[in-house]
N, C-alpha and C positions, 0 to 999 in steps of 0.2 A: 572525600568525594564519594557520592553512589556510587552505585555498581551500574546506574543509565549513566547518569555522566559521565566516566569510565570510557564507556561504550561508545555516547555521543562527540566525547572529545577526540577518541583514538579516530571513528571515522572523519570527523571533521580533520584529522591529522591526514588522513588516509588520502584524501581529496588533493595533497602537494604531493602524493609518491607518483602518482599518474602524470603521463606525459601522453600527447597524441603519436600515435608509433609504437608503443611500448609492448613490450616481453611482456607479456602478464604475469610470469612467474619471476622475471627480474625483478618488476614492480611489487608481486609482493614481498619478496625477500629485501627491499629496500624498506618495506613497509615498518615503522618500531612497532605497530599494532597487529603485527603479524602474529607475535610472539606474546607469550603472555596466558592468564587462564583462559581468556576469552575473547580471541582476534576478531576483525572485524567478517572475514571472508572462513569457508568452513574449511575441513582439511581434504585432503587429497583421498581418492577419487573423485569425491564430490563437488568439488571448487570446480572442477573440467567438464563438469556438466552444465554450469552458465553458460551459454551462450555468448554474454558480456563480455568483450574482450578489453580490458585498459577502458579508457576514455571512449565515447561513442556517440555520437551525435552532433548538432549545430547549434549552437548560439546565436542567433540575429546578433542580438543588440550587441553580444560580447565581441562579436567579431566585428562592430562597427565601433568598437573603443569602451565601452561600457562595463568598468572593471569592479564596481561593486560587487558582493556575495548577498550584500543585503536587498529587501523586495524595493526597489525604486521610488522615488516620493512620484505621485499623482498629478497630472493635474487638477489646479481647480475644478475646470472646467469639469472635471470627472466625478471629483467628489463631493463638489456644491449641493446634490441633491437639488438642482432648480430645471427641472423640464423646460423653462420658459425659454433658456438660452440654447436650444437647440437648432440648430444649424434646418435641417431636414424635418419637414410638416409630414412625411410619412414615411413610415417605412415598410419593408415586405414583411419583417418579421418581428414581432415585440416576444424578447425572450425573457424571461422572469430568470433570474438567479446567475452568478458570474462565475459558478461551477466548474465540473468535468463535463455536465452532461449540457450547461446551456455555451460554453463555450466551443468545446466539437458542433454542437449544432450552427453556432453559429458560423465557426467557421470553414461547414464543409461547404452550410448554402452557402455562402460568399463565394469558395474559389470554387466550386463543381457549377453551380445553378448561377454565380453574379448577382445575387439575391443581398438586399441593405438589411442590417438587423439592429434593433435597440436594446441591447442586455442591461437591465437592470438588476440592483439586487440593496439588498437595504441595510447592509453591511458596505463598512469603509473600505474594504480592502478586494483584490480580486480573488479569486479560486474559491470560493468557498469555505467545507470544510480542511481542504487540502493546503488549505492557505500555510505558512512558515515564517516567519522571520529569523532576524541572527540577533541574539541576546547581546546587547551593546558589552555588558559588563564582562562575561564569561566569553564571548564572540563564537557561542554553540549556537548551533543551527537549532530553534524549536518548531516542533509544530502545536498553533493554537489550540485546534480542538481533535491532538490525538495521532500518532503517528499514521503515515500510509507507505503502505511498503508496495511498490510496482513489481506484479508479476504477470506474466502473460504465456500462455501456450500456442498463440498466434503472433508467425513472425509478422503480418500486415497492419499490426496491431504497435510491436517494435517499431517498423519503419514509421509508421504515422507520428508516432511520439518524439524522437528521435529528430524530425525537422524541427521540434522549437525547444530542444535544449540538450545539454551535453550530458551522458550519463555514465556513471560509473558501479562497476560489476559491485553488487552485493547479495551476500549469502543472511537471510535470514533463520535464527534461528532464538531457542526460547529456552529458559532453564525455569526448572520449578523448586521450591524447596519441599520435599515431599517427606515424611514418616516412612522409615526404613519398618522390616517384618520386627523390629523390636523398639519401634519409636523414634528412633533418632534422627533428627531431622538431613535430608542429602537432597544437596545438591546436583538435580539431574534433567537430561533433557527431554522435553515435552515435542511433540507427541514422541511418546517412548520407544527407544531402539533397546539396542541388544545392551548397551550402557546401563539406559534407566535400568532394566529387567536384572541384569548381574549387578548394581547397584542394591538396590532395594532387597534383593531375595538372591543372596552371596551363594544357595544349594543350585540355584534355577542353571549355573554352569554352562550358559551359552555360550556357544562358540560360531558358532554358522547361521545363516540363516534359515537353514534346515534346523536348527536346535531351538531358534525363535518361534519357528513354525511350529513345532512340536511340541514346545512350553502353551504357546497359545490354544493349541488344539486339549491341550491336558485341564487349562484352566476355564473353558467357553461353555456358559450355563446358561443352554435353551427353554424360550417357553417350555412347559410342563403336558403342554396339550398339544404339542408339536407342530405348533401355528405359529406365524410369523410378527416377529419384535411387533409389540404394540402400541410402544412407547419407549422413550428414551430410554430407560434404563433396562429395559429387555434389548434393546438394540445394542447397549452397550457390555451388559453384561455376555450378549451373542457375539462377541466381538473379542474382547479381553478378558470377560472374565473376574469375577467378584474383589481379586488382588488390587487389582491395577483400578478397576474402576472405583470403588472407595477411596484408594488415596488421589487421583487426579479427577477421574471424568464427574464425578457425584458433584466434588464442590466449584468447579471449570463453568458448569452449569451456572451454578448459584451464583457464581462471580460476575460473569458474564449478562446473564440474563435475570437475574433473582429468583429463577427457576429452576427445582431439584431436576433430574432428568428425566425422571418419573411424571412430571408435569406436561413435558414437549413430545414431540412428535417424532416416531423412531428416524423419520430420514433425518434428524437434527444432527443426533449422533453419531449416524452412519455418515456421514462428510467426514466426522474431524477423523485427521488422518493416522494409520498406529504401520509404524515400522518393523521391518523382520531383518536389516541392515543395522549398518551402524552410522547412516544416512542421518543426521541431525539439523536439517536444514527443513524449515519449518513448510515451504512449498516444494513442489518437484518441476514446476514449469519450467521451460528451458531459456527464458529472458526473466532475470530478475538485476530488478537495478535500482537506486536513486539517483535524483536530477544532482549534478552537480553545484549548482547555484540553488538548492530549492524549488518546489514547488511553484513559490510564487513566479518565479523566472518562467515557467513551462507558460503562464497563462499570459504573461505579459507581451510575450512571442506571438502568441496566438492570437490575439484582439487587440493590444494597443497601434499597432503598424496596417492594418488593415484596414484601407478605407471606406467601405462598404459597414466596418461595423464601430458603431458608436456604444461608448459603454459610460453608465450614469451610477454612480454608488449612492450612498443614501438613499436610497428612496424606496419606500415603501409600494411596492404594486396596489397593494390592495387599498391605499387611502390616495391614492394616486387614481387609482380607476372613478374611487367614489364622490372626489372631487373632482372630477370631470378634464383632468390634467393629464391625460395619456395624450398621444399625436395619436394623429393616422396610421392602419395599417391592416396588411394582411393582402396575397395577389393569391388568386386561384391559382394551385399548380394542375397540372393533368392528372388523372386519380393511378397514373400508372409511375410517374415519380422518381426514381430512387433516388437517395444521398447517402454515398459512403465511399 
């Protein structure tokens, strides 16, 4: 088994050590993925900086009996792709896409404004890219097009989420297999702490984050003309410094983007983040979590129970508008408005 599978299964393990009520620190010493090279949750101090306590949120549909982990089958009615069978000749709102972002939209106008909305999207399934299933065979949770790790520095942001599905604390975090100062390949964590740094360069003797700081400052190679990064790899070598940036940020780029760092724009660089702890957790926001049921669970919470919004899969907008096959829609709002 990979080293994601590994990872995918211990937290999919992870998902029966939580109980509503719980210890978080009982929960994770109950946890068998606690232990190990690479637990699911980060170590102590930094595990107490999630906000996520145990289990956290509501489940509609779970708490009305609905015990699947898997995304729910559909109705027809939903994923026929036939306009013709709709109920409502107009609606206030035609939303293009079954998303994060056509989703909230839809359903803040419904309970803030009492506003009808038609989400379409041309894709079988809800959420978008966020979309997941559970592999029948292995019973790991996947995501279709790519993982999404929820993190937020606004708790309004937590609470909003939180009413349509149940979430549990997780620590992201990222290893790289990097060339040690004499090639050898190590395994270390990205973006680089005091680990990676005493890993890779065994003389660099960090001990503190004052001794992190100090490394940094020893290794940080400024424009020449004493003008500000002008592009990626002025930003990143003003940052890190020629060691660190060759073996991570140079090829992070290319991976990433297909582009050397040299290519992008210094605020590109200046985002990703570089540690002087021994902080391994890939964000610092103080809510980070996944939905306990998946993704797909968040969005079915959110639009299938709600009757004001009607949602149609298959179907394409743009050959839908051109043959003439949209309903009615759209109501002036006041141009002073808010929704959120």
């Amino acid at each position: 088994m990979s080293a994601v599978l590994r990872k995918l299964n211990c937290f999919a393990k992870a998902h029966h050590m939580y109980e509503d009520g719980d210890d978080e620190e009982e929960a994770f010493e109950r946890d068998p993925c606690a232990r190990g090279p690479f637990p699911h949750r980060a170590a102590q101090p930094w595990r107490s900086l999630n906000r996520v306590k145990g289990v956290e949120g509501y489940d509609a549909l779970n708490a009305l009996g609905e015990t699947s982990e898997a995304p729910l089958p559909l109705d027809d009615d939903v994923t026929n792709g036939d306009l013709s069978t709709l109920k409502r000749k107009r609606f206030d709102l035609l939303v293009v896409g079954a998303g994060l972002s056509g989703a909230v939209l839809a359903e803040r106008c419904s309970q803030e404004l009492g506003m009808t909305s038609l989400v379409l999207d041309c894709r079988d399934h809800l959420g978008g890219n966020c979309y997941d299933y559970v592999d029948e065979e292995s019973g790991i949770r996947c995501s279709k097009y790519g993982a999404h790790l929820f993190h937020t520095k606004y708790e309004r942001v937590w609470r909003y989420v939180t009413r349509f599905s149940e979430w549990l604390p997780n620590d992201h975090r990222v290893r790289g297999v990097v060339p040690d100062r004499d090639g050898t390949p190590r395994l270390v964590p990205i973006p680089p702490t005091q680990h990676t740094v005493n890993t890779l360069f065994p003389d660099a003797e960090v001990r503190s984050e004052a001794d992190m700081e100090a490394w940094y400052a020893g290794q940080r190679v400024f424009p020449a003309d004493g003008s500000a990064p002008r592009n990626g790899e002025e930003a990143a070598l003003a940052r890190v410094g020629p060691l660190l940036y060759e073996r991570i940020f140079k090829h992070y780029t290319k991976k990433q983007w297909d582009k050397y760092p040299a290519e992008l724009d210094a605020s590109v660089l200046t985002r990703l983040p570089c540690r002087t702890s021994t902080d391994d957790r890939y964000f610092s926001d103080p809510w980070q979590a996944l939905p306990k049921r998946g993704y797909a669970r968040l969005f079915e919470n959110m639009l299938l129970a709600d009757p004001r919004i009607t949602v149609k899969l298959n179907v394409d907008f743009f050959q839908a508008r051109n043959n003439g096959l949209l309903p009615r829609y759209g109501t002036p709002l006041p141009w002073n408005t808010v929704v959120g």
